[in-house]
N, C-alpha and C positions, 0 to 999 in steps of 0.2 A: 504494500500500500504506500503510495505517495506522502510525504510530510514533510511539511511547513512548519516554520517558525512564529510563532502566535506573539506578535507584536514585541512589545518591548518586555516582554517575560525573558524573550531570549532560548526558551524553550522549542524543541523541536517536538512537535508534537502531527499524530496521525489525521490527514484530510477529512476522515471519517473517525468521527469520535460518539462515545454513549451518552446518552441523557436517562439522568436516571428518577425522574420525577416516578416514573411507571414503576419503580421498585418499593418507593414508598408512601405514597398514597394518590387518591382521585383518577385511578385506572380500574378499579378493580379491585381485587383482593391478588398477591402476588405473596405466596411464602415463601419465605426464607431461604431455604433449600434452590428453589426455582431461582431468585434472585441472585446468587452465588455464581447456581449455572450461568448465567446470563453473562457476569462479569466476566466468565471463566473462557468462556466461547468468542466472548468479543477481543478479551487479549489474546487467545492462541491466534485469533484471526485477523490479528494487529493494529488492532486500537490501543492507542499511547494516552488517551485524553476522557478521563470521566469527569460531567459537569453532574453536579447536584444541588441540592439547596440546605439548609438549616431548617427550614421547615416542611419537605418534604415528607410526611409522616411521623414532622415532630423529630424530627430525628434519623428516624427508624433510615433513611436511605445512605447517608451518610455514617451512621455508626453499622451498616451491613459493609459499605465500602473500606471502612477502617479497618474489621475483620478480616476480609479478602483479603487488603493489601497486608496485611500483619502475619497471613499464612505465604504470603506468597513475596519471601524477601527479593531484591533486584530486579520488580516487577518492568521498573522505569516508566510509571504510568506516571502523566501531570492528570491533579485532581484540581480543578475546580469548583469551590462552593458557594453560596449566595447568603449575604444575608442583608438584614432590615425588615423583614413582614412579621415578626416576633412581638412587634409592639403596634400599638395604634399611626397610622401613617401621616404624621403628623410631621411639617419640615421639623421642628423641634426638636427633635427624639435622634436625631441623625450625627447623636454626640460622642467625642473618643470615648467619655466612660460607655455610653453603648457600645460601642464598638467592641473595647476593647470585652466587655460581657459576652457578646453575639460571638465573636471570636475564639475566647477562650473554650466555651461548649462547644462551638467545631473542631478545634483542634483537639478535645476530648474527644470526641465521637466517633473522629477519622483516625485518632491516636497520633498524634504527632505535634512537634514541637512548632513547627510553622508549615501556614497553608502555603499551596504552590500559588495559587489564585483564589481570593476573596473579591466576589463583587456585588455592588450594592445590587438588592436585587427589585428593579422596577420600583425605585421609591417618588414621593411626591416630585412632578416636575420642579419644583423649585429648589430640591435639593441639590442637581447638575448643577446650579452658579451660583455656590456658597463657595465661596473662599476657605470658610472654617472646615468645611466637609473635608476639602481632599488635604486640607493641613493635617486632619486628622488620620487620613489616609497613610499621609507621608508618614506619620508620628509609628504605625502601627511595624510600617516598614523598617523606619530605622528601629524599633525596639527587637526584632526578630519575628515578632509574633506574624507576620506574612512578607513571604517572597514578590508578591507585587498585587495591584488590585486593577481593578477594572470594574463594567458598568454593566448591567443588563437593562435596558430601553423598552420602551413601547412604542415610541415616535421617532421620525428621523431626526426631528428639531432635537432632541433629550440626545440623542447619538452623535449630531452635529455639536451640540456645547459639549459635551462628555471629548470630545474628541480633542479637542483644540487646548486641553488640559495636557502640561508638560507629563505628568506620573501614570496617568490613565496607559494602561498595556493593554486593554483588550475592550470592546463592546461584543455585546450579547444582541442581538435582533433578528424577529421573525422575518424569514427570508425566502421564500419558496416559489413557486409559482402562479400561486394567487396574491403572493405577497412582493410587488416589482419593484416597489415607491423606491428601495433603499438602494438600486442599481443606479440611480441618476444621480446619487450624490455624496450618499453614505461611504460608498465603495471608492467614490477613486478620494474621498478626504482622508480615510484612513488608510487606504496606501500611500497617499501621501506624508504622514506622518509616522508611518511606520507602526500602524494601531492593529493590532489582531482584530479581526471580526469570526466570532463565532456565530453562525445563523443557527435558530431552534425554528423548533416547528416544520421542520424540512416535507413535511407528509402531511401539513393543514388538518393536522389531528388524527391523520388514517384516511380521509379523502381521497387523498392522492397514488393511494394505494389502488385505485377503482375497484375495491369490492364491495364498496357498499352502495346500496338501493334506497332509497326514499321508505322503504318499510324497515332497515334497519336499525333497533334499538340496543342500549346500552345500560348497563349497571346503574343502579339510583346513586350508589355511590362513585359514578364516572362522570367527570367534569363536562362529561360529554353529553349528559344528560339533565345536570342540574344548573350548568352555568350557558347555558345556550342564547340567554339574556344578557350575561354580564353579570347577574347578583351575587358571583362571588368575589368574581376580581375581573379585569379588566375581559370584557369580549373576545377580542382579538387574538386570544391564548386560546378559546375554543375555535376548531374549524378555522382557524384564522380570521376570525371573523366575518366569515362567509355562512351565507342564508345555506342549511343543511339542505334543503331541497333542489337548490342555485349550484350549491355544491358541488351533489352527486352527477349533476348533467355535468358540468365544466369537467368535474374527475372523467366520466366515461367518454368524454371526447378526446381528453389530454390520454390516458390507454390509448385508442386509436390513433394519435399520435406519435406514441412509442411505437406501436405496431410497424406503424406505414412510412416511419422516417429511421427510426435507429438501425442499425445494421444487427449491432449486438443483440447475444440470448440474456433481453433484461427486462428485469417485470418492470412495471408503471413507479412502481415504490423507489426500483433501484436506479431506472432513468431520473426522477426527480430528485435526488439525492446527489446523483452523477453531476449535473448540471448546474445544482448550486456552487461544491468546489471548484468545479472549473470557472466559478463567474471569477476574472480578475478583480482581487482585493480581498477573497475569501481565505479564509485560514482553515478551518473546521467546520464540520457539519455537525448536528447534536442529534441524529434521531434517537426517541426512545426504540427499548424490545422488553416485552413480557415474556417474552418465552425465547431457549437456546438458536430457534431455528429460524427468528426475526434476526435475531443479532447476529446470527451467519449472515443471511440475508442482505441486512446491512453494509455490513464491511466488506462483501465484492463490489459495492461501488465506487469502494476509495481504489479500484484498479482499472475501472470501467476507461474505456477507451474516450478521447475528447466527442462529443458528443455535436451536431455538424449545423450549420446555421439554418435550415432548415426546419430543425427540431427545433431552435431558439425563438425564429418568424411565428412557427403556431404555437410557441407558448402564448406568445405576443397578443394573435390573435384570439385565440380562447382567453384571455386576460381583460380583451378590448372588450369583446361581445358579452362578455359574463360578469366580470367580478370587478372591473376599475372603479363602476360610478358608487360601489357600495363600501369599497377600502380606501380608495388612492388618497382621499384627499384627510380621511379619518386618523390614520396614524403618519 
């Protein structure tokens, strides 16, 4: 698998990396055992790069990855974690002694003395242009307690200030195929400044997968079912914030797509996947996997062949006709 240097971490890390939101909670139920597999299958299959959060199950995803890596010394995985959703979102709360709280239970949880990457995750717009934020940043750095931080966004604007910050190593932003906004301007600022960009959501929540139909339903306790509004946190994190019904047409067109333009043996999942690394300015991809044979699945994309403009035109096109006037201008 191909890998890239994720910004000013300096780290070299896999095109295709794990998300592991799916190990510890709002996917489903995923035990233990399963979630271990999962990690196990995605490093023999050469993933260098686990993203998770602090509150991902409380916990629970982050202290399963501390386990892993704790059995498995010389792994050479970079873990990245998230925090700031542990308190009310308040710019206020976005303080070093927070921090340094939010931090220290990660570094318990993951077992280690310092994170590889901590980054805020999705906090109040007003937090990216506080001075005091990323002093605090810096403060965490020079005490050891992390190797470097960076930002997970919801808008370009939040990724555009985030960026233009001397310390910032890395932004986190939904990136996929229904999601185009962050190719006109996100991407070539942080290659310009040398910013890692990690895309999530690479599969618009499984969409892009085209298996699923307008009658397909999900777990009450899948985000996929209960935040379809927003009421939990931001939209835009379910389906990409695309109308599930809007969705599944735009998915089964874009299949058709891979069909009648890739050359290669690639499902819908692993063309869209494919194509986000190769967008210039991309560093890593985050899709999650619930199970060993997603996370195989996965990780043949970070060797998938450049993928030919053709295939790029009708993203374009199924982007134009379906999904721009309901996201582009949103985030």
């Amino acid at each position: 698998m191909e890998r890239r240097v994720l910004g000013r971490t300096g780290r070299l890390v896999s095109v295709v990396g794990l998300g592991t939101w799916q190990l510890g909670a709002d996917w489903g139920d995923v035990e233990e055992g399963d979630a271990r597999a999962v990690l196990d299958a995605s490093a023999e299959a050469g993933v260098t790069f686990f993203d998770t959060a602090d509150v991902y199950g409380d916990g629970r995803s982050e202290q399963i990855i501390g386990s892993y890596l704790a059995d498995n010394p010389g792994h050479g995985i970079t873990v990245a974690t998230k925090m700031g959703r542990r308190d009310a979102q308040d710019p206020d709360n976005f303080t070093l002694a927070k921090f340094r709280e939010w931090t220290d239970r990660s570094r318990a949880n993951l077992r280690t003395e310092r994170l590889d990457l901590v980054q805020l995750h999705c906090p109040p717009t007003a937090v990216y242009s506080r001075d005091e934020v990323y002093d605090a940043l810096d403060t965490l750095v020079a005490d050891g307690a992390v190797a470097s931080y960076g930002v997970s966004v919801e808008t370009v604007d939040e990724a555009l200030t985030a960026i233009a910050r001397p310390g910032v190593a890395s932004v986190q932003i939904i990136l996929n195929a229904f999601r185009l906004k962050p190719l006109d301007e996100v991407l070539p600022a942080a290659s310009a400044a040398g910013v890692g960009i990690i895309a999530r959501v690479p599969l618009a929540s499984g969409l892009l997968s085209g298996k699923y139909t307008r009658d397909t339903t999900f777990a009450d306790d899948d985000h996929r079912t209960y935040n379809r509004d927003g009421s939990a946190f931001d939209v835009g994190e379910t389906f990409a914030g695309v109308d599930f019904e809007t969705g599944v047409e735009a998915a089964h067109q874009f299949s058709d797509l891979v069909r009648d333009t890739v050359a290669q043996d690639l499902t819908p999942a692993q063309a869209a996947i494919a194509w986000i690394w190769q967008q210039p300015g991309v560093t890593t991809v985050i899709p999650g996997a619930r199970n060993v044979e997603q996370a195989r699945s996965n990780a043949v994309a970070g060797s998938a062949e450049v993928l030919g403009p053709l295939f790029a035109s009708g993203i374009r096109e199924i982007y134009d006709e379906h999904i721009r006037a309901a996201v582009h201008d949103r985030w």
